[in-house]
N, C-alpha and C positions, 0 to 999 in steps of 0.2 A: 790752534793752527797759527804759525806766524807767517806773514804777508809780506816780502821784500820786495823790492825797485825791480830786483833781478829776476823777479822770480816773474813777475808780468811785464815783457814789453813788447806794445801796441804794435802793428802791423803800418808800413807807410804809414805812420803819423802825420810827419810835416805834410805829407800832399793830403792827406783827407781834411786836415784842418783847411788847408791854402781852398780847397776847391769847396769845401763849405761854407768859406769867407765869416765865422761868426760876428757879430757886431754885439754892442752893449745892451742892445735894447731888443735883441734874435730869442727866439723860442728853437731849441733842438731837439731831435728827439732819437736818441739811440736805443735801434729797435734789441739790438744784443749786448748788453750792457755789462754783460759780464764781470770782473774786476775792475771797469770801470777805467781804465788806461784813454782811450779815445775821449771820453767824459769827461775827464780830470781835466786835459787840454783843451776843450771847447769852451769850458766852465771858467777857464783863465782867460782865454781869450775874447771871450764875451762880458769879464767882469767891466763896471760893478755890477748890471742886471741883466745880463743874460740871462734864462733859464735852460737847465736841458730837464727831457725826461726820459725817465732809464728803464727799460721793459727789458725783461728777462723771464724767463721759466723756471731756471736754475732757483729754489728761496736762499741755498748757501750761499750765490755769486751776488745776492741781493746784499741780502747781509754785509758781508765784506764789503760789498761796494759803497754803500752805507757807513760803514768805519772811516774804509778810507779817504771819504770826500764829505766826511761831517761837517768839516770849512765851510763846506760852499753853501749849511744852511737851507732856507727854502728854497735857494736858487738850483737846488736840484728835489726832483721828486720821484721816486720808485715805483712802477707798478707791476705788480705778482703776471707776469699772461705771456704766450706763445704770441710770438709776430705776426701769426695768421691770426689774429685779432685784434690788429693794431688801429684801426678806428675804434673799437670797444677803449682799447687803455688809452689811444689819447682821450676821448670823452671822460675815462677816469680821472685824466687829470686834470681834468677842465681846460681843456685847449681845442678850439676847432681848426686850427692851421699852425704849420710850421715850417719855422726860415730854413730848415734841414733837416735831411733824416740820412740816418748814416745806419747800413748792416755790416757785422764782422761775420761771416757766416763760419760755418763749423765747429768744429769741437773748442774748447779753452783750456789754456793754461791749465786753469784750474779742475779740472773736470779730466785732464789728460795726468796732470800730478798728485792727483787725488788716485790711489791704486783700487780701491774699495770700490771706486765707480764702474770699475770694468771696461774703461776706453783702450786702454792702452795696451798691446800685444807683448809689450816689454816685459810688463810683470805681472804674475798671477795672482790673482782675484776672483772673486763672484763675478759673474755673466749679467750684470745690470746695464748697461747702457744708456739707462734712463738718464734725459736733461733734465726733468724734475723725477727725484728718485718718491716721490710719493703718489704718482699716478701710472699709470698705462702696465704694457707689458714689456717684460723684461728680454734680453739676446738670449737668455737659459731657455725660457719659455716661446720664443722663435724656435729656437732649435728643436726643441723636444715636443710641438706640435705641428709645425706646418707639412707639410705634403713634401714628396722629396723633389717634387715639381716644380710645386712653389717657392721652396728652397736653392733650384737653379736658377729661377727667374728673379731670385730677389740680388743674388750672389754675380748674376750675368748683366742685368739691368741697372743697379745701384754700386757694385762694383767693379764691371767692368772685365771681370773676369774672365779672362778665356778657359778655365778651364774648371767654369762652373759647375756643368754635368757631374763634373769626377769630385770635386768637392761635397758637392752634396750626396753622393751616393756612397762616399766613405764616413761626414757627418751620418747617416741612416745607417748606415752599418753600425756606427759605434755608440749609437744610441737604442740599437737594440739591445748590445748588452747593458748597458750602464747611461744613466743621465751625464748629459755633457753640462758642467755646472762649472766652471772655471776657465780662463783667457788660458791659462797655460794646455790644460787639456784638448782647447780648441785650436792652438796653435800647433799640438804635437798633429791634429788629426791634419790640419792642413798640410802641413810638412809632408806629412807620408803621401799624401794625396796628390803633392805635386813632382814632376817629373823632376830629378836629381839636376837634371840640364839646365830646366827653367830656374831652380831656386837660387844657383851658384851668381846666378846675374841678377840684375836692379833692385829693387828696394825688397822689404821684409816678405816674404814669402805669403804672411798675413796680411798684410797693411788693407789691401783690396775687401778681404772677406771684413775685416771689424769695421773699414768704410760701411760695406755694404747692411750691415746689421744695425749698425749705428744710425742710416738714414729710415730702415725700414722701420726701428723700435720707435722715434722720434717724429715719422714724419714731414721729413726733413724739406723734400722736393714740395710737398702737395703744399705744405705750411707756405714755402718762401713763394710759389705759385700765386697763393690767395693774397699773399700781403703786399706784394709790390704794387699793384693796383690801386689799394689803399692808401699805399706813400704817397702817392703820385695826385692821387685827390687829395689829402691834407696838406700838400705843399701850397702853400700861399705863390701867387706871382712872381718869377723870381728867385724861388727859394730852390734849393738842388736837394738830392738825390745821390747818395756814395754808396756803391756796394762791391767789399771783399768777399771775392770768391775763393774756392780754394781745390774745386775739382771742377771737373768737365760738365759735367750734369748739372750743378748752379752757374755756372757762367754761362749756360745756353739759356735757362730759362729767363736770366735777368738781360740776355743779348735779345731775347725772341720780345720779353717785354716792353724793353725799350724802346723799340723797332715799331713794334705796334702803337706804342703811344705817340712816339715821335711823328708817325705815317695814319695815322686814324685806322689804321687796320686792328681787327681781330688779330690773336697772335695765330701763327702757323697758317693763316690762310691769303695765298696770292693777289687777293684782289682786296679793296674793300667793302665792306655788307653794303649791299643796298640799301639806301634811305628812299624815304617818301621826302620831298621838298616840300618847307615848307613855304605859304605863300609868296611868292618873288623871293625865294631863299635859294640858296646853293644847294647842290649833292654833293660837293666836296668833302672829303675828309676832314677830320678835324684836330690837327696835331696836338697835343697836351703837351709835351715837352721837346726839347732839342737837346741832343745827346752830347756831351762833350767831349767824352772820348772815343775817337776813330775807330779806334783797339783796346782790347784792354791792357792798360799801364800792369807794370812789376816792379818790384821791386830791384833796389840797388846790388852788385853786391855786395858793398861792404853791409848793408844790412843784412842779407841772408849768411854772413858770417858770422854776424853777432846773434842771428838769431835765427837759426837755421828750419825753426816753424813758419816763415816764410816764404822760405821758396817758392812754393808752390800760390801766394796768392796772385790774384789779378784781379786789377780795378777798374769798374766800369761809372761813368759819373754822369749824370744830366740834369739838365734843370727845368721848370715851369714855366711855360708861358702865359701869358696874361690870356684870357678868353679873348675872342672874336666877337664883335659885334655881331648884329643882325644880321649885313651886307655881306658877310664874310670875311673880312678886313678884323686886324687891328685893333682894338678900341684909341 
C-alpha cells in the first residue's frame, strides 16, 4: 500500500497543536493515532525530546504510522488498545502523566479508503466494520442477527435516523431471503426503504445507517464514555485535553464530560453528589479542569475545501487544574 501527504490530512491541525502548546521536554499522548498526521506535528514540535504516545486499535494504522514517523525514534511509542483503556496503555508505556492528550474521533482516512474494510457507502465490499479487523463482530453479522427491534434502536439512536422503523423492517425483509453481505447490497436496501422525497435532498441516503452500524460494531459511544475520564486523570497540572468530534452523539458526551469535570458534578445530574465533609473540610465541588472552549471551534473554510472530511468536525479543548489544598483553595 503506498502512503501520500495527500492521501492523509489532519483535521485543524495548527489549532490542536497551538491549544496543546507542546514543549521539548512534554509527554503526549494520542489516544487515535491513526496514520499518525496530528503525531507527526507534535513530534516536531516538541523536538529534541518530546515524546508522544500513539494508541490506536486499528494494528494496520499502527503499522504505517510506525513507517511513517520512524524519524522520530524512541521519541515516539505505539500501543495495540481501544481508548477505553487508555490508563491501561499509558502504564504500557511507562508514563503516569501527560502534558496532552489529543482524540480525532471517527472513522480514518485510512479505514474510509481502504474498500475491503467496509466503511465506506461509495463502494462495495464485505460488511466488516471492524476498527480492529481481528476481533468483535462484524456490520454483516449485525444485520443477520439482531432483532428487527433492536435494529431500529440502533439505526434511530446511533444514526439518527428518522426513518429507522422502515429501515429496519426492509433490512428484515431482505434478510429473509438472502444474507445481506456487502455495503452495495445495503445501500440498495436503504434506497428502496427510503422515501423518493427524502433521498433527492442532503447527504447520501446511507451515510446515517453506516454511521450507525459503524458505532454499534466498535463501540464507539461506551469506548469514548469510559476514556475521557481517564484523560482527565492522567493529565499532569496544566496539561490540556483536545478532542475532534465529528457527529452529535460524541460532541455531547465530551460537552456532558467536560461540564462535569470542570463543575465536580456527576455527568447528567443537576446537582452535585453529596459528600460527607471531611474534618473542617469543605462540601464543595471539586472542579478537575477548566474548559477552554466556550463552543465548540470548526473548522475554516478554506480547509473544508481542501479537505472536505472536515466539515463536519468540532473542537472542544480544556485543560487541568492543579488539586486543591485541604482548605479548599489553590495549593
Amino acid at each position: 500500500m503506498v502512503l501520500t501527504a495527500a492521501r492523509h490530512l489532519p483535521v485543524m491541525l495548527d489549532r490542536t497543536v497551538e491549544l496543546l502548546r507542546p514543549r521539548p521536554d512534554g509527554v503526549y499522548l494520542d489516544a487515535t493515532l491513526g496514520l499518525g498526521g496530528h503525531a507527526e506535528r507534535l513530534l516536531e514540535a516538541s523536538a529534541p525530546g518530546g515524546r508522544v504516545i500513539g494508541v490506536d486499535r486499528d494494528p494496520a494504522a499502527l503499522a504505517l504510522a510506525r513507517e511513517r514517523l520512524a524519524w522520530a525514534g524512541e521519541r515516539l511509542v505505539t500501543v495495540a488498545a481501544s481508548f477505553a483503556d487508555l490508563a491501561e496503555a499509558a502504564a504500557e508505556a511507562g508514563v503516569e502523566r501527560v502534558d496532552g492528550i489529543l482524540y480525532d474521533l471517527g472513522v480514518s482516512s485510512l479505514q474510509l479508503d481502504e474498500a475491503e474494510r467496509g466503511f465506506s457507502y461509495r463502494v462495495d465490499a464485505p460488511l466488516d466494520m471492524r476498527m480492529d479487523s481481528t476481533r468483535g463482530i462484524t456490520a454483516a453479522e449485525v444485520l443477520a442477527t439482531y432483532p428487527r427491534s433492536e435494529l431500529t434502536r440502533v439505526l434511530r439512536v446511533y444514526g439518527e435516523e428518522r426513518f429507522a422503523p422502515r429501515i429496519a423492517r426492509f433490512i428484515d425483509d431482505a434478510r429473509r431471503r438472502a444474507p445481506i453481505r456487502t455495503t452495495g447490497e445495503l445501500v440498495e436496501i436503504v434506497k428502496s426503504a427510503i422515501p423518493a422525497a427524502a433521498r433527492r435532498t442532503g447527504p447520501h441516503p446511507a451515510r446515517r445507517v453506516f454511521q450507525a452500524l459503524r458505532i454499534e460494531v466498535n463501540g464507539e459511544l461506551t469506548a469514548l464514555a469510559d476514556s475521557l475520564p481517564q484523560a482527565i486523570d492522567l493529565l499532569a497540572p496544566g496539561g490540556r485535553l483536545v478532542v475532534l468530534s465529528y457527529h452529535s452523539l460524541e460532541d455531547r458526551i465530551v460537552k456532558r464530560t467536560f461540564v462535569a469535570a470542570a463543575t465536580g458534578r456527576e455527568p447528567g445530574l443537576p446537582t452535585p453528589l453529596p459528600a460527607i465533609p471531611p474534618p473542617g473540610g469543605s462540601t464543595a465541588p471539586t472542579p478537575q479542569i477548566a474548559i477552554l472552549t466556550r463552543r465548540p471551534e470548526t473548522p475554516r473554510e478554506a480547509e473544508i475545501t481542501a479537505n472536505p472530511r472536515a466539515e463536519s468536525a468540532k473542537l472542544r479543548a480544556a485543560e487541568k487544574l492543579p488539586p486543591r489544598n485541604p482548605a479548599g483553595g489553590q495549593p
